[in-house]
N, C-alpha and C positions, 0 to 999 in steps of 0.2 A: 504494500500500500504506500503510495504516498500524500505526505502530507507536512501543511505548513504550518509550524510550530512557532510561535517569537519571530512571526515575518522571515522564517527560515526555512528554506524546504530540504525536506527529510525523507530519508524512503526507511519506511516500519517492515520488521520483518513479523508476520504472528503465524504462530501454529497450526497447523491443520486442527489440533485436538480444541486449541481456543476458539477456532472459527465453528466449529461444532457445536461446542459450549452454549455458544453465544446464540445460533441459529436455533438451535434446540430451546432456549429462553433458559438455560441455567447458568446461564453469566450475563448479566446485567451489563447494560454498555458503560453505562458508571465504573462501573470496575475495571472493565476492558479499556478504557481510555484513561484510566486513574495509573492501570498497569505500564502504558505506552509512554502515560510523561513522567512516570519514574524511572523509567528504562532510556527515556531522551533527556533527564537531566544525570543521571550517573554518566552517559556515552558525554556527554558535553561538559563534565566536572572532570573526567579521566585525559578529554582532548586538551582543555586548559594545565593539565598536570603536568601531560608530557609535553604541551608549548613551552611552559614552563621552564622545566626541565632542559629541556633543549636549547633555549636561552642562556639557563645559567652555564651550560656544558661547552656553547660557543663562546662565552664570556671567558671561563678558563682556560680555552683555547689561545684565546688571543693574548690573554694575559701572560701564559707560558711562552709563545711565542716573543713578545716583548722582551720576556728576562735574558733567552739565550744571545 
């Protein structure tokens, strides 16, 4: 599926078993979509992690390079 989250477009991956679920009426879309933006703010808390990361890693880079 995709979809636009925070003016952000996204593609959701969901399970065969959840689209069942849901089809069948024993999962609520409330939940089903309550599942999806917690699943799209751990993936976008995890990208800022490793941005991060990868920041301070070329910052050390340059830093060591400087000294020699």
């Amino acid at each position: 599926m995709i979809a636009d989250i925070d003016g952000k477009p996204c593609v959701i991956e969901i399970s065969d078993h959840a689209i069942d679920a849901y089809e069948r009426g024993n999962l609520p879309l409330s939940t089903l979509a309550n599942a999806v933006l917690k699943k799209y703010d751990e993936n976008n808390a995890f990208a800022e992690r490793e941005y991060e990361r990868g920041i301070h890693q070329e910052l050390q880079q340059q830093h060591s390079l400087g000294i020699k």
